[in-house]
PDB file with one MODEL, atoms N, CA, C and O in Angstrom:
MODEL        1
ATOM      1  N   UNK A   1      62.329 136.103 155.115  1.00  0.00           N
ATOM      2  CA  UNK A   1      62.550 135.206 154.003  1.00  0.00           C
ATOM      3  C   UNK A   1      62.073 135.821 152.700  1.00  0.00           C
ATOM      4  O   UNK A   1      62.485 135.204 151.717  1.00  0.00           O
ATOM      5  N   UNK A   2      61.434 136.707 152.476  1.00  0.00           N
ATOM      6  CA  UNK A   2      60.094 137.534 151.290  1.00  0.00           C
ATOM      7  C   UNK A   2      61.124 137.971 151.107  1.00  0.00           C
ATOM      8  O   UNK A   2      61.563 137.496 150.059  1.00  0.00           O
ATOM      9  N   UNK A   3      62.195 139.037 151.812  1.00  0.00           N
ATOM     10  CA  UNK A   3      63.441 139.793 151.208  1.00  0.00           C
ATOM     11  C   UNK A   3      64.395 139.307 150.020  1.00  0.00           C
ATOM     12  O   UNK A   3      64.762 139.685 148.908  1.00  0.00           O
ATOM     13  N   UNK A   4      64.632 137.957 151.152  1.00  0.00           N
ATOM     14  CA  UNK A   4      65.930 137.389 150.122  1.00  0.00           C
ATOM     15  C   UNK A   4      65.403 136.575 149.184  1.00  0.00           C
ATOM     16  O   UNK A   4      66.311 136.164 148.462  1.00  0.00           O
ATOM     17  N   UNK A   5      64.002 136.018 148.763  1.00  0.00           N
ATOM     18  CA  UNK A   5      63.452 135.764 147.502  1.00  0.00           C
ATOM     19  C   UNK A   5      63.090 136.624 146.613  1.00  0.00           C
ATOM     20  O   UNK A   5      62.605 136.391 145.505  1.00  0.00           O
ATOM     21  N   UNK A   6      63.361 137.781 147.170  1.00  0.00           N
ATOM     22  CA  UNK A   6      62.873 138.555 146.230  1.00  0.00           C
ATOM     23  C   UNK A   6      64.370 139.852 145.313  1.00  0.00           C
ATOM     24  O   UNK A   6      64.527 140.418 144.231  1.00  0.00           O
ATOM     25  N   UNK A   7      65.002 139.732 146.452  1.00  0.00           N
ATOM     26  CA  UNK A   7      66.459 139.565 146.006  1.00  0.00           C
ATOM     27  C   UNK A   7      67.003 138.736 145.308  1.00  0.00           C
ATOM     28  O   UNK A   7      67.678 139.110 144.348  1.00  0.00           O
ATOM     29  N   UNK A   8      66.866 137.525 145.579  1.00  0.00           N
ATOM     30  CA  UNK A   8      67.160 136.549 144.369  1.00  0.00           C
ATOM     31  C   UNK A   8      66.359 136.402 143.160  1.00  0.00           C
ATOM     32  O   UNK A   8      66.677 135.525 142.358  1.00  0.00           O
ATOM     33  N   UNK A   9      65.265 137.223 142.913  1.00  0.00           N
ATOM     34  CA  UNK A   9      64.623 137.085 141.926  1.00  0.00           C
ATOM     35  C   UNK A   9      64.971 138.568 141.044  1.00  0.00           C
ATOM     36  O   UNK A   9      65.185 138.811 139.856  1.00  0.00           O
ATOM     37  N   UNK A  10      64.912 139.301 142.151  1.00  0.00           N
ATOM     38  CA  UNK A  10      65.091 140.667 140.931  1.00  0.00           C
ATOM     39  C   UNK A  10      63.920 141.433 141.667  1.00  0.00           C
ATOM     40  O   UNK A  10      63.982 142.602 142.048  1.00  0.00           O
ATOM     41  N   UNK A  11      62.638 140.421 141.829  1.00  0.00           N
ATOM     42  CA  UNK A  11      61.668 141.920 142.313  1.00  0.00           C
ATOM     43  C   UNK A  11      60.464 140.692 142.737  1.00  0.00           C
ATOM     44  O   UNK A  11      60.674 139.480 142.708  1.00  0.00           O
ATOM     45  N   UNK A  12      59.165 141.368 143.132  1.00  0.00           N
ATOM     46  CA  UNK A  12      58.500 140.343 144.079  1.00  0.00           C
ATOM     47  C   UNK A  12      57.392 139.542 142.687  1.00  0.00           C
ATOM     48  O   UNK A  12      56.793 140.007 141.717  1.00  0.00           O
ATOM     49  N   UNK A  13      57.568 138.094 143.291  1.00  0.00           N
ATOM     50  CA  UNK A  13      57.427 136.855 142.363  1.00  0.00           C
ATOM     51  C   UNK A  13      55.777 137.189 141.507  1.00  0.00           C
ATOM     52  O   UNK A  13      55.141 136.474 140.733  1.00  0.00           O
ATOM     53  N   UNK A  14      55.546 138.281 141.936  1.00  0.00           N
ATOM     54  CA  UNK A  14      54.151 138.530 141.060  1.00  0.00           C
ATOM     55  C   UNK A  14      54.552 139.189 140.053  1.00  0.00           C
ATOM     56  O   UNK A  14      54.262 138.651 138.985  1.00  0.00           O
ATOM     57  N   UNK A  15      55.085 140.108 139.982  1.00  0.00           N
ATOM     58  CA  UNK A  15      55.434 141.312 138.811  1.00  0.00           C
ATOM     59  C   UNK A  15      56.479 140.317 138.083  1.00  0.00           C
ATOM     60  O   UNK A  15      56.437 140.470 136.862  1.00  0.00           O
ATOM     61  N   UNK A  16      57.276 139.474 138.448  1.00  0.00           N
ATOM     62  CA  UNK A  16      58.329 138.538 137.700  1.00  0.00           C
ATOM     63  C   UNK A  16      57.508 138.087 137.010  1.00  0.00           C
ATOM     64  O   UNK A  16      57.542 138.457 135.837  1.00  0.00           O
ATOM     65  N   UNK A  17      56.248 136.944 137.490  1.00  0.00           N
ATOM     66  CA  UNK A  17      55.620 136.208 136.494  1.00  0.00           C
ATOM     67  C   UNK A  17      54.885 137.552 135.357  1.00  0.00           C
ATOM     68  O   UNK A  17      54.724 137.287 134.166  1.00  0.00           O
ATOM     69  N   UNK A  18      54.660 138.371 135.691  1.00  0.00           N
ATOM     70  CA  UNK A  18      53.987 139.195 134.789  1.00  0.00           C
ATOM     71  C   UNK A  18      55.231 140.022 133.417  1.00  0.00           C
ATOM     72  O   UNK A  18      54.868 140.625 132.407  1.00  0.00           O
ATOM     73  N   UNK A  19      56.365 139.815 133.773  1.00  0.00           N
ATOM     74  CA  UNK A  19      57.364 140.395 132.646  1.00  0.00           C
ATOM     75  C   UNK A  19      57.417 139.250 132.188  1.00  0.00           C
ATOM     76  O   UNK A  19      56.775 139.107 131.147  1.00  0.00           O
ATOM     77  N   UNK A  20      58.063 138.161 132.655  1.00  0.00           N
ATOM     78  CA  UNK A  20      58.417 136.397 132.199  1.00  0.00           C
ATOM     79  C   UNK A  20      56.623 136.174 130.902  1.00  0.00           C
ATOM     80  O   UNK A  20      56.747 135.745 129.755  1.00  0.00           O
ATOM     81  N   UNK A  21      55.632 136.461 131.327  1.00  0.00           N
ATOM     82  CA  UNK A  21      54.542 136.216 130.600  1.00  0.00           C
ATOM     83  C   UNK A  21      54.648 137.386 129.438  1.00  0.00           C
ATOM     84  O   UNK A  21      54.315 137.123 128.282  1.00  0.00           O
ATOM     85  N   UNK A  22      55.050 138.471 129.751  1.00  0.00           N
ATOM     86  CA  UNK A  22      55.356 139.311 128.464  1.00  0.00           C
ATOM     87  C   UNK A  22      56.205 139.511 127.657  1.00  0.00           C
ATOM     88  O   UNK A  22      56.175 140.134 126.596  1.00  0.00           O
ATOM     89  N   UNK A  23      57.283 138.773 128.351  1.00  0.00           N
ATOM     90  CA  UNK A  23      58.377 139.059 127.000  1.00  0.00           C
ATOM     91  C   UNK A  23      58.515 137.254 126.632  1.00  0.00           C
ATOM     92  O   UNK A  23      59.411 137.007 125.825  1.00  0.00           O
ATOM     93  N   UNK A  24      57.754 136.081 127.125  1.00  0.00           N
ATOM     94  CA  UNK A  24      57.606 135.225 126.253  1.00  0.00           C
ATOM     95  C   UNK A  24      56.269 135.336 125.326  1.00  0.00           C
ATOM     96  O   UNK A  24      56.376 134.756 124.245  1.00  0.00           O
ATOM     97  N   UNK A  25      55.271 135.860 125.527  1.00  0.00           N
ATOM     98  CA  UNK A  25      54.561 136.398 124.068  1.00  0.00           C
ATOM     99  C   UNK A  25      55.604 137.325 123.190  1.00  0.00           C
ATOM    100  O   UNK A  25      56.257 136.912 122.232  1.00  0.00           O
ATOM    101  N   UNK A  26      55.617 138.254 123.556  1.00  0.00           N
ATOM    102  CA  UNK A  26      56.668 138.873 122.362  1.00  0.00           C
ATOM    103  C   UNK A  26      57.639 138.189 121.630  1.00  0.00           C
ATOM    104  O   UNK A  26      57.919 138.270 120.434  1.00  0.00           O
ATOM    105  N   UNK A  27      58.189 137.391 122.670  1.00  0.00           N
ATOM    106  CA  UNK A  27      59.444 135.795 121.864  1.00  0.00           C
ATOM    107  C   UNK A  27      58.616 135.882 121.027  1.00  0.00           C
ATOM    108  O   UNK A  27      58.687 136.565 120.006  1.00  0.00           O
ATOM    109  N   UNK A  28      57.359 134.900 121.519  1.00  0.00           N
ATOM    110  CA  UNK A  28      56.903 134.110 120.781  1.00  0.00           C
ATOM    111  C   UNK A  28      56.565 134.259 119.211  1.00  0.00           C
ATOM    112  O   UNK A  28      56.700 133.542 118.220  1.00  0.00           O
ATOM    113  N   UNK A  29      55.890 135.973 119.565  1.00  0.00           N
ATOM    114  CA  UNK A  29      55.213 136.152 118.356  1.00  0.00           C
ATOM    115  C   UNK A  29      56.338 136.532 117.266  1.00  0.00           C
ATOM    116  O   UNK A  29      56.053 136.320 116.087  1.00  0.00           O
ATOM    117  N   UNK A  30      57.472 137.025 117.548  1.00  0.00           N
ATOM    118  CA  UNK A  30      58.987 137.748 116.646  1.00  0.00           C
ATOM    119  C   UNK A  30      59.184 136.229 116.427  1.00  0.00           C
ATOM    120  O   UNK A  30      59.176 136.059 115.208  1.00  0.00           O
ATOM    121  N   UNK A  31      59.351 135.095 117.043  1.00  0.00           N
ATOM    122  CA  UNK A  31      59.798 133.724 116.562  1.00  0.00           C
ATOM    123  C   UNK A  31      58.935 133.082 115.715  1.00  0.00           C
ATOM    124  O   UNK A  31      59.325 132.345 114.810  1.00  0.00           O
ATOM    125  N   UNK A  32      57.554 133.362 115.999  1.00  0.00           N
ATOM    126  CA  UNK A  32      56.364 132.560 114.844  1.00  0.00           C
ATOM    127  C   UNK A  32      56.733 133.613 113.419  1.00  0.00           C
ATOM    128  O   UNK A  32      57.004 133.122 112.323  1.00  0.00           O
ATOM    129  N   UNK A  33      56.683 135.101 113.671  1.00  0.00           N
ATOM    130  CA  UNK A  33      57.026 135.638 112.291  1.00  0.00           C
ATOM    131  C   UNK A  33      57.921 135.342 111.505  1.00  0.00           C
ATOM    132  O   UNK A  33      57.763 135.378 110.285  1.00  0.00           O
ATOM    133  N   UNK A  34      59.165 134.953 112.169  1.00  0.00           N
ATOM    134  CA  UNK A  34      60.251 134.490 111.442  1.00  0.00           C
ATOM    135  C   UNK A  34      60.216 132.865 111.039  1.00  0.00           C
ATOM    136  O   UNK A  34      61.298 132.539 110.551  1.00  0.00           O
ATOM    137  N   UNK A  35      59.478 132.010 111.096  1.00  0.00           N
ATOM    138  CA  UNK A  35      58.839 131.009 111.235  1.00  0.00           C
ATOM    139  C   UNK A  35      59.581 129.888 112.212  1.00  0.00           C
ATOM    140  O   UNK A  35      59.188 128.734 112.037  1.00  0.00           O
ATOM    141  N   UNK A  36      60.444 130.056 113.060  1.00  0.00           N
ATOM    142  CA  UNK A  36      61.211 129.966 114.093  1.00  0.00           C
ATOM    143  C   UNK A  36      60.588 128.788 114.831  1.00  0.00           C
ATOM    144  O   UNK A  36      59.371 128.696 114.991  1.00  0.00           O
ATOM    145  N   UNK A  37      61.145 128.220 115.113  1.00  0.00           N
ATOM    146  CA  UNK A  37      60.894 127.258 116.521  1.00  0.00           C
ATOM    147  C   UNK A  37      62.211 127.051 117.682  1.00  0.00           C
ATOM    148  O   UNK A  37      63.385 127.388 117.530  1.00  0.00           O
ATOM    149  N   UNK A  38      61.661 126.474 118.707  1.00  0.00           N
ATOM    150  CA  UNK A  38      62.460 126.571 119.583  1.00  0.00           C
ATOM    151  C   UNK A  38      63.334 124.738 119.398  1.00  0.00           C
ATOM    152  O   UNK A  38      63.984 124.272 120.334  1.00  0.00           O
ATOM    153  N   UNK A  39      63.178 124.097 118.272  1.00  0.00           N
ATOM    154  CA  UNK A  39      63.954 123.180 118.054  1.00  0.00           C
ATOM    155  C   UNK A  39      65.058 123.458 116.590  1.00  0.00           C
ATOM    156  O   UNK A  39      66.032 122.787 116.250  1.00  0.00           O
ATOM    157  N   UNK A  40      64.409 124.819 115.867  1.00  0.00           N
ATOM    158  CA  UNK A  40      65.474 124.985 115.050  1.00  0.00           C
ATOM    159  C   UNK A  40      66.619 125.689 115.584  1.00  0.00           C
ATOM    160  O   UNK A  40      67.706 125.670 115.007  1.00  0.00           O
ATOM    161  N   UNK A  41      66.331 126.563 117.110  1.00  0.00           N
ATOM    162  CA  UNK A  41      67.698 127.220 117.696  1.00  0.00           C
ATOM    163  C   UNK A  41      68.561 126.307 118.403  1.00  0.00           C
ATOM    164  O   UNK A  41      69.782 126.466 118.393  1.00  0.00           O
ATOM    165  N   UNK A  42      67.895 125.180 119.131  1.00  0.00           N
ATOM    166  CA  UNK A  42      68.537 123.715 119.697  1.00  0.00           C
ATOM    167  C   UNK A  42      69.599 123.217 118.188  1.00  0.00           C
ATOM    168  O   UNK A  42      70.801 123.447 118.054  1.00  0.00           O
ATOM    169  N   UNK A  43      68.966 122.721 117.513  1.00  0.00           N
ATOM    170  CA  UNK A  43      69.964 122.411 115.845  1.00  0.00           C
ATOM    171  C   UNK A  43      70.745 123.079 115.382  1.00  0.00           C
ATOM    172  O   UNK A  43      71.848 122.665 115.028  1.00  0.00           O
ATOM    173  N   UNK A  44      70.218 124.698 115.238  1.00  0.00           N
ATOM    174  CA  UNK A  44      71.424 125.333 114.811  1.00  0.00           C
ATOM    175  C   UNK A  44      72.460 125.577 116.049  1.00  0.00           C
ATOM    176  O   UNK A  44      73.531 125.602 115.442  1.00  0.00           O
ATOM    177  N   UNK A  45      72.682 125.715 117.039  1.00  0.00           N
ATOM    178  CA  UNK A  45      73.411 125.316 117.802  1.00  0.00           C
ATOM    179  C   UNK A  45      74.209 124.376 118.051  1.00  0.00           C
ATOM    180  O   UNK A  45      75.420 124.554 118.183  1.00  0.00           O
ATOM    181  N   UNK A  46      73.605 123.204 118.151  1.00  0.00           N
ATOM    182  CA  UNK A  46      74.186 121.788 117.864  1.00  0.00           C
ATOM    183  C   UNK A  46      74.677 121.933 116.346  1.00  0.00           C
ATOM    184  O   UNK A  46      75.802 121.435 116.314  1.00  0.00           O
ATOM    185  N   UNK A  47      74.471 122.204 115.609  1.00  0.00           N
ATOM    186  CA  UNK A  47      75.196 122.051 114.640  1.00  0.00           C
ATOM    187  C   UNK A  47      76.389 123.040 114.053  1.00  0.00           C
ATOM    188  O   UNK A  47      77.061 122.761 113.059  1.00  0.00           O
ATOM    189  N   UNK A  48      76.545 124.335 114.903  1.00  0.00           N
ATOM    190  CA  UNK A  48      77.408 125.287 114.889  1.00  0.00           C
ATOM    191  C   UNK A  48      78.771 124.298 115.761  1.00  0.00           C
ATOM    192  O   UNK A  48      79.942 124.386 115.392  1.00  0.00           O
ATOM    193  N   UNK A  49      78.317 123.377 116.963  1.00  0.00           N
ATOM    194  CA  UNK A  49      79.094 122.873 118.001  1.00  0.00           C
ATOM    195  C   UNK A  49      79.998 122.016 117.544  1.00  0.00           C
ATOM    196  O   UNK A  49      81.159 121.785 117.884  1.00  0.00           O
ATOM    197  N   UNK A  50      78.881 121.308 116.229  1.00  0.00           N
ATOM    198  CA  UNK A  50      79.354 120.189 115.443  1.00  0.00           C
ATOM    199  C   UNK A  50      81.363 120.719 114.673  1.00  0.00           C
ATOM    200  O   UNK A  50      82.566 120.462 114.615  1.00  0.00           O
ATOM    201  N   UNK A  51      80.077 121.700 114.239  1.00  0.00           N
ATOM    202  CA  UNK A  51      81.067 122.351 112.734  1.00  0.00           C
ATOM    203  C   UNK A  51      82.637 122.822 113.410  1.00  0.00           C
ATOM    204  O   UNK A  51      83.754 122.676 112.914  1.00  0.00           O
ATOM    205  N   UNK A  52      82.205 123.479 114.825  1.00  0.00           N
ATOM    206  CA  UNK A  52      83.584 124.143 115.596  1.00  0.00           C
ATOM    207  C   UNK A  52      84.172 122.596 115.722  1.00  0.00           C
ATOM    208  O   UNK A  52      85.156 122.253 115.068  1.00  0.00           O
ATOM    209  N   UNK A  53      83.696 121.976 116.341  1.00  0.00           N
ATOM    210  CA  UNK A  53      84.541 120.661 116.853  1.00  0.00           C
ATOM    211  C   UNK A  53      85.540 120.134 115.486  1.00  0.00           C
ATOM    212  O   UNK A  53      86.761 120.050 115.349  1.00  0.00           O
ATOM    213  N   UNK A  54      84.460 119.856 114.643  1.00  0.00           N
ATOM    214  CA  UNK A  54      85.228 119.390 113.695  1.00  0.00           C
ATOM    215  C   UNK A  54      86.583 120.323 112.320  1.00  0.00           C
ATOM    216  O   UNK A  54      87.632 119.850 111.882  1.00  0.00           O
ATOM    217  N   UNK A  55      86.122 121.313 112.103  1.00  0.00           N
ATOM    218  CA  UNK A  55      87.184 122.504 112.103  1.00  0.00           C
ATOM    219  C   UNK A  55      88.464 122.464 113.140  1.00  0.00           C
ATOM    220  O   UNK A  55      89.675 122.468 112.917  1.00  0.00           O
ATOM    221  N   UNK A  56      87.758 122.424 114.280  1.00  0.00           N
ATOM    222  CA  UNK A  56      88.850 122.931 115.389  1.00  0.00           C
ATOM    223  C   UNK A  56      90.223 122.102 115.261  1.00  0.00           C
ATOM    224  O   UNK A  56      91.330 122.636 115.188  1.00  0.00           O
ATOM    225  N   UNK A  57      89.945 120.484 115.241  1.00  0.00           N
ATOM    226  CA  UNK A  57      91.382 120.152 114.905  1.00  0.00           C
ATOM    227  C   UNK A  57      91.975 120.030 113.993  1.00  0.00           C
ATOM    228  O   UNK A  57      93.085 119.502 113.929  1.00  0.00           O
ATOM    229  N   UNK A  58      91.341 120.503 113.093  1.00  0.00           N
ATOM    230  CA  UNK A  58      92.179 120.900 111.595  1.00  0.00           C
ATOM    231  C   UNK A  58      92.560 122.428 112.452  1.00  0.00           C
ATOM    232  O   UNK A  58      93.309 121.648 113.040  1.00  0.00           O
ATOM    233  N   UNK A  59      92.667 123.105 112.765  1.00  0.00           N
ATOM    234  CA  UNK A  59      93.108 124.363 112.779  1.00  0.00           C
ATOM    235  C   UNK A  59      93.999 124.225 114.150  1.00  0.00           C
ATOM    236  O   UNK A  59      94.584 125.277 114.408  1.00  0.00           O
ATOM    237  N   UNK A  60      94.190 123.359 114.915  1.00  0.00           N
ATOM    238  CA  UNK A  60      95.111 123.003 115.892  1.00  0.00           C
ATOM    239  C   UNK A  60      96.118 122.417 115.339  1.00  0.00           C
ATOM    240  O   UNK A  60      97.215 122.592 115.868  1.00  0.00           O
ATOM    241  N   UNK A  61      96.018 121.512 114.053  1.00  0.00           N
ATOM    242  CA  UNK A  61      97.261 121.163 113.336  1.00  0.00           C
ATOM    243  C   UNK A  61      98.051 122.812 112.780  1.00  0.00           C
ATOM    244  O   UNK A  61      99.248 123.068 112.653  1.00  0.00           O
ATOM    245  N   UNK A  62      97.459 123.246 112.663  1.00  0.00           N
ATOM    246  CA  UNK A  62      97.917 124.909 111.678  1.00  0.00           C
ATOM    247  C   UNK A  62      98.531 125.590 112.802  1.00  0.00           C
ATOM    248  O   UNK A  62      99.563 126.227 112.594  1.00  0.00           O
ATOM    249  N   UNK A  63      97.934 125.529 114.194  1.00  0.00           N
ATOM    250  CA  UNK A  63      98.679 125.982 115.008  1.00  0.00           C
ATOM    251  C   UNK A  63      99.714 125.451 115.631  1.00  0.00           C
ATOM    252  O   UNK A  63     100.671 126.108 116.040  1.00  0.00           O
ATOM    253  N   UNK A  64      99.608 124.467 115.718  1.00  0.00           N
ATOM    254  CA  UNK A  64     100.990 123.585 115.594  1.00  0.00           C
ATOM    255  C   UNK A  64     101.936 124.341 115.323  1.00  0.00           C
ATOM    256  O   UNK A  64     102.692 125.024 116.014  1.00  0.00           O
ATOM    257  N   UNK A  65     101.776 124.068 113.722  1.00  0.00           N
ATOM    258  CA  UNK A  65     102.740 124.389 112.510  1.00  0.00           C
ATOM    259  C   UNK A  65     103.290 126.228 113.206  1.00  0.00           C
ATOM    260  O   UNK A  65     104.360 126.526 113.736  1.00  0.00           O
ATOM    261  N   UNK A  66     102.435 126.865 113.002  1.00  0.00           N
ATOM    262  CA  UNK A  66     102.992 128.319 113.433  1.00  0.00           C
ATOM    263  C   UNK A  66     103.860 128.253 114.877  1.00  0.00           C
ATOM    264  O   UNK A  66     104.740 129.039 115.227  1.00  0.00           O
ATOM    265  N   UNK A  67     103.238 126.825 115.771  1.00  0.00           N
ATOM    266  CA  UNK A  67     104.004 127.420 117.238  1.00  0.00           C
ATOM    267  C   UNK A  67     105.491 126.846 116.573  1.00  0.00           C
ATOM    268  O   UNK A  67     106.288 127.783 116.515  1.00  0.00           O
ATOM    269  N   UNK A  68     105.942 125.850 116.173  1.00  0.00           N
ATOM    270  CA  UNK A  68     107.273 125.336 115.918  1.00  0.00           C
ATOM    271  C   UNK A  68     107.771 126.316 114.898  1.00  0.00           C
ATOM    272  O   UNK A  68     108.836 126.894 115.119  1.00  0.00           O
ATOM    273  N   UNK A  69     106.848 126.642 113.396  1.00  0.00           N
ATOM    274  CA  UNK A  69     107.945 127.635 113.268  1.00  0.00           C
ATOM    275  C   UNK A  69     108.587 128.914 113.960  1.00  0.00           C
ATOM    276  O   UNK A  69     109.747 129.325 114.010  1.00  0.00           O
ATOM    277  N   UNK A  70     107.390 129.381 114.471  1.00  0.00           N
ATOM    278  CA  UNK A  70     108.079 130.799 115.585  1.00  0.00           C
ATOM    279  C   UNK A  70     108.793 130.210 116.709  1.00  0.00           C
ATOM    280  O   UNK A  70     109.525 131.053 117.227  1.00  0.00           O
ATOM    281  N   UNK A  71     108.827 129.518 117.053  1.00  0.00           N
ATOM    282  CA  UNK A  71     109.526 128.528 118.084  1.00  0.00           C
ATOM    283  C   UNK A  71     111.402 128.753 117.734  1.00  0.00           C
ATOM    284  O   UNK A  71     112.327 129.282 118.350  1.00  0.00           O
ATOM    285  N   UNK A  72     111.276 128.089 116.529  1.00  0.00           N
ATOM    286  CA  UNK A  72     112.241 128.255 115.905  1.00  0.00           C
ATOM    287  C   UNK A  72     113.369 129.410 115.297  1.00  0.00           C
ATOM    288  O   UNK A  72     114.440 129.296 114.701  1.00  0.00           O
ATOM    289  N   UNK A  73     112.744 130.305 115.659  1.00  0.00           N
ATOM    290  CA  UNK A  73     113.061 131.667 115.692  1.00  0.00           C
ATOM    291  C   UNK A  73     113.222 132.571 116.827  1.00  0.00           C
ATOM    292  O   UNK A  73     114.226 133.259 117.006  1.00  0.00           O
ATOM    293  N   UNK A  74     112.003 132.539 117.732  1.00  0.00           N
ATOM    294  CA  UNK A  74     112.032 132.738 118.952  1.00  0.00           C
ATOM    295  C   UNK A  74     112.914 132.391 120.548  1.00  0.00           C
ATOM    296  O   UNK A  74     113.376 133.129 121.418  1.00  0.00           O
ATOM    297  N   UNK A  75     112.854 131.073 120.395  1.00  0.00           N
ATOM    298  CA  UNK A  75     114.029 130.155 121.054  1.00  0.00           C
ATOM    299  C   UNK A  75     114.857 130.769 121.057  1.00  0.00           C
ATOM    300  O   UNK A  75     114.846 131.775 121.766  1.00  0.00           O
ATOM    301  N   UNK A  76     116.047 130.427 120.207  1.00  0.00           N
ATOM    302  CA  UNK A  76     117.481 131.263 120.045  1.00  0.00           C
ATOM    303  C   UNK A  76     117.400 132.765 120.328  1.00  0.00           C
ATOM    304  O   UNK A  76     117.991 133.285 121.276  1.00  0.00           O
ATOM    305  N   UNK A  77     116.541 133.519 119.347  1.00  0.00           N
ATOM    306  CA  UNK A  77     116.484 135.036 120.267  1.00  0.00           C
ATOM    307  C   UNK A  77     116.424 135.021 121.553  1.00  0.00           C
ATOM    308  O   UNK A  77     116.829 136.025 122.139  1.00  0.00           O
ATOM    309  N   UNK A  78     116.060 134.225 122.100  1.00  0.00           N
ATOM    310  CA  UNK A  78     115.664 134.508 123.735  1.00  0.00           C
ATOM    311  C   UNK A  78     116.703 134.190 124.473  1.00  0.00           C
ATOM    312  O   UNK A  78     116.947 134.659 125.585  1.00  0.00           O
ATOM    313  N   UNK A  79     117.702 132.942 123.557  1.00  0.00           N
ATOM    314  CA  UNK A  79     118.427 132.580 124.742  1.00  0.00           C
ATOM    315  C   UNK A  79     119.849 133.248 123.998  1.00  0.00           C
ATOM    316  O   UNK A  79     120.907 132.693 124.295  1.00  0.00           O
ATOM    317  N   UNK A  80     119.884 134.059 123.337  1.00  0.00           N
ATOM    318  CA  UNK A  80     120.889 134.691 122.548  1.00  0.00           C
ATOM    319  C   UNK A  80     121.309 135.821 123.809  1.00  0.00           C
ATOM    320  O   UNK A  80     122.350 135.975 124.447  1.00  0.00           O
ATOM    321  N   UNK A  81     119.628 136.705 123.844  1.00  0.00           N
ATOM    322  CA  UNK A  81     118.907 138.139 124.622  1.00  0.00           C
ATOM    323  C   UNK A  81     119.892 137.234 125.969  1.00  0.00           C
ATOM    324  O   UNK A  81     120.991 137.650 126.336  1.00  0.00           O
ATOM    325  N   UNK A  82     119.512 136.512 126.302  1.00  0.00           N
ATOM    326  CA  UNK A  82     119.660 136.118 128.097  1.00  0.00           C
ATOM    327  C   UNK A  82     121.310 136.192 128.393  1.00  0.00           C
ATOM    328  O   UNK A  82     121.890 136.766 129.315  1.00  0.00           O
ATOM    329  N   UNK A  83     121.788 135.509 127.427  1.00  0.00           N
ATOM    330  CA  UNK A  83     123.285 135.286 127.280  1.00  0.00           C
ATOM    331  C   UNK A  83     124.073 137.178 126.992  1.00  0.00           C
ATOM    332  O   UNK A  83     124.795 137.755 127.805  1.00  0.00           O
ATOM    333  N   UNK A  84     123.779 137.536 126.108  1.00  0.00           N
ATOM    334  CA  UNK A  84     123.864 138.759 125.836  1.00  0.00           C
ATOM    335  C   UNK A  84     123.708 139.950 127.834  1.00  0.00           C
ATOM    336  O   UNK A  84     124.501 140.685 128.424  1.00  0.00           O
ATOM    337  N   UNK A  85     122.359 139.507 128.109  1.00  0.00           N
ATOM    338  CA  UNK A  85     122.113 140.099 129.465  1.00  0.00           C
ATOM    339  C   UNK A  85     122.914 139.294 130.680  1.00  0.00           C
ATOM    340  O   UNK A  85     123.031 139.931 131.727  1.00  0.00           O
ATOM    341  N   UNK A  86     123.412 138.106 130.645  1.00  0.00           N
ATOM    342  CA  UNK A  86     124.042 137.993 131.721  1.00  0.00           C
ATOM    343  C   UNK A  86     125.459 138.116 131.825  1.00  0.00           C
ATOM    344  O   UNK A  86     126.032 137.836 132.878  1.00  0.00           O
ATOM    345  N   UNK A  87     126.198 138.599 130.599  1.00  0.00           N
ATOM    346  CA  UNK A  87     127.433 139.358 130.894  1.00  0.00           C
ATOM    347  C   UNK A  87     127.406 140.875 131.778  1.00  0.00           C
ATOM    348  O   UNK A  87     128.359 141.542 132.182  1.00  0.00           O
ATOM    349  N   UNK A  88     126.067 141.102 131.888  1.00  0.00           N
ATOM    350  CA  UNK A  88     126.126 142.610 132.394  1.00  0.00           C
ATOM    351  C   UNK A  88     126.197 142.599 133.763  1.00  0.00           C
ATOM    352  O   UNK A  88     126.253 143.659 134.387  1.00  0.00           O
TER     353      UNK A  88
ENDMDL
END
């Protein structure tokens, strides 16, 4: 059982807690310098999620617009091409 926990971890659960304890001081201290918290990366996140959501269907109307006009162009070429290829 020691194998496959330790396979699933990466390496044996002592030396894990000892990297996990060193590279969250290092977080920590690069995040306190920057004056950082771990609720301003939650917000800016949530609020990047916000901004896509609300953008996004304004820019699904725009794509709209581009699929019908190339649509409109495309269509007939294709079924022009097909007609054209099934005399052969």
């Amino acid at each position: 059982m020691a194998d496959g926990v330790n396979r699933f971890l990466g390496d044996t659960p002592g030396r894990l807690i000892v990297k996990l304890l060193v590279v969250s001081i290092i977080v920590g201290f690069v995040m306190s310098a920057f004056g950082w918290s771990p609720y301003d990366i939650i917000y800016t996140i949530r609020n990047f999620v916000l901004d896509l959501w609300h953008s996004g269907f304004a820019a699904l109307g725009r794509v709209g617009d581009y699929l019908l006009i190339g649509a409109a162009v495309v269509i007939p070429a294709f079924i022009i091409l097909r007609i054209i290829s099934y005399r052969r």
